[in-house]
C-alpha positions in Angstrom: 2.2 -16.4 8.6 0.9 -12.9 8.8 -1.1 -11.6 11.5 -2.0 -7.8 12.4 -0.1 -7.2 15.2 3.0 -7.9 13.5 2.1 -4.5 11.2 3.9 -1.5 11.6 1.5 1.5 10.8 4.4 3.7 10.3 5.9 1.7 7.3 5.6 3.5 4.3 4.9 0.5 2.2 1.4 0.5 4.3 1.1 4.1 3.4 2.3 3.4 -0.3 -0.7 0.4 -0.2 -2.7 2.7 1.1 -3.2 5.0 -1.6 -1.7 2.8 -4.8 -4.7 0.9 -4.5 -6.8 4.1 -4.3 -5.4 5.2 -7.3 -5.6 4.5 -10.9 -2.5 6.7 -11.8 -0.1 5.4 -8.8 -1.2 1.2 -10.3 0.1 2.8 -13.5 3.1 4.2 -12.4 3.6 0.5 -10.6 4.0 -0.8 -13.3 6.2 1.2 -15.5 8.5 2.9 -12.2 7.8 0.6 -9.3 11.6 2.2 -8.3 10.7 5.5 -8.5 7.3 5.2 -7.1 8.8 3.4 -3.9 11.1 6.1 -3.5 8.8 9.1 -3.5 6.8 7.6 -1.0 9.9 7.0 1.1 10.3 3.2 1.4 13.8 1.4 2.3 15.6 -0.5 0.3 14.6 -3.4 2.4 11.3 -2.7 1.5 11.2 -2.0 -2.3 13.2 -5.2 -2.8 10.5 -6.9 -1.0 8.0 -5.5 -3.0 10.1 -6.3 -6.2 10.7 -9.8 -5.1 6.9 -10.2 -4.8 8.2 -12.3 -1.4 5.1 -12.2 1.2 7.6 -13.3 3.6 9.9 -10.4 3.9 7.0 -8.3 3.6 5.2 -9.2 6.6 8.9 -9.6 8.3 9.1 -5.9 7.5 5.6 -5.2 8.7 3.7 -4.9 5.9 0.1 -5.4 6.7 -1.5 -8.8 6.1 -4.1 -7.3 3.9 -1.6 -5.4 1.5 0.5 -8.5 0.9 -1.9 -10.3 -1.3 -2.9 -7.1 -3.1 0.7 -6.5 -3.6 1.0 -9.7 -5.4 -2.6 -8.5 -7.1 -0.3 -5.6 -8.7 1.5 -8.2 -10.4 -0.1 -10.6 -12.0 -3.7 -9.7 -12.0 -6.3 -11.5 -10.1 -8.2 -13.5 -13.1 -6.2 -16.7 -12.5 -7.2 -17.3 -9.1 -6.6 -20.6 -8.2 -4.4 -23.2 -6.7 -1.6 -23.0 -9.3 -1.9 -19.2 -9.7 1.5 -17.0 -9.5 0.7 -15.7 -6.2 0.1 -18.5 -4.4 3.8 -20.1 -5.7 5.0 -16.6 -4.2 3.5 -17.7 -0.9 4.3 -21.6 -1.1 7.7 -20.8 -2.0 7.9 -17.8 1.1 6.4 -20.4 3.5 7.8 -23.6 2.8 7.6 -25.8 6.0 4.1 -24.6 6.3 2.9 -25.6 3.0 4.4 -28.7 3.2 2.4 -28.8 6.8 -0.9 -27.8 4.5 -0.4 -30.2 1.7 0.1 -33.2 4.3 -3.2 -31.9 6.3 -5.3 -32.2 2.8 -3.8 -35.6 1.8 -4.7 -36.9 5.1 -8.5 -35.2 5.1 -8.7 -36.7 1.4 -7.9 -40.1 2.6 -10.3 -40.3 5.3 -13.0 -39.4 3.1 -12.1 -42.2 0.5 
């Protein structure tokens, strides 16, 4: 998946990150002109539909940093429902497919050698 080296420190969506989660008034604003607010901190279009698309793939594709991803997805739908049917991690599951899959076949195999 992600990993820090694939980050582009120039990206505005970092910068954008940076400071909406700083911010009270900018998590506001995500939520009522996630458009506008992508605009006046001068993302792509690449990059706002990203963002809109709440796809952790295309994010870290674009260099998003690893960290901001999941606190992207945070922005949408809370944090309270942490867990393994939560909306963020169908967002990643359905971003990362093969390695899901890859996960799922790890666990079934751990499970069965404990039973």
């Amino acid at each position: 998946m992600g990993n820090v080296e694939r980050c582009d420190k120039t990206l505005p969506a970092n910068a954008m990150m940076y400071a909406v989660r700083k911010d009270a008034a900018l998590r506001a604003r995500w939520k009522t002109d996630l458009e506008g607010l992508c605009r006046e901190f001068g993302l792509s279009r690449a990059e706002y539909e990203a963002i809109r698309d709440k796809d952790p793939k295309r994010l870290m594709d674009l260099g998003v940093h690893q960290y901001y991803v999941p606190q992207i997805l945070r922005l949408f739908f809370g944090n309270a429902q942490n867990s393994n049917s939560s909306e963020t991690l169908e967002c990643y599951k359905r971003a990362f497919p093969e390695q899901t899959a890859e996960a799922l076949a790890l666990q079934q195999r751990l499970e069965g050698r404990r039973g």
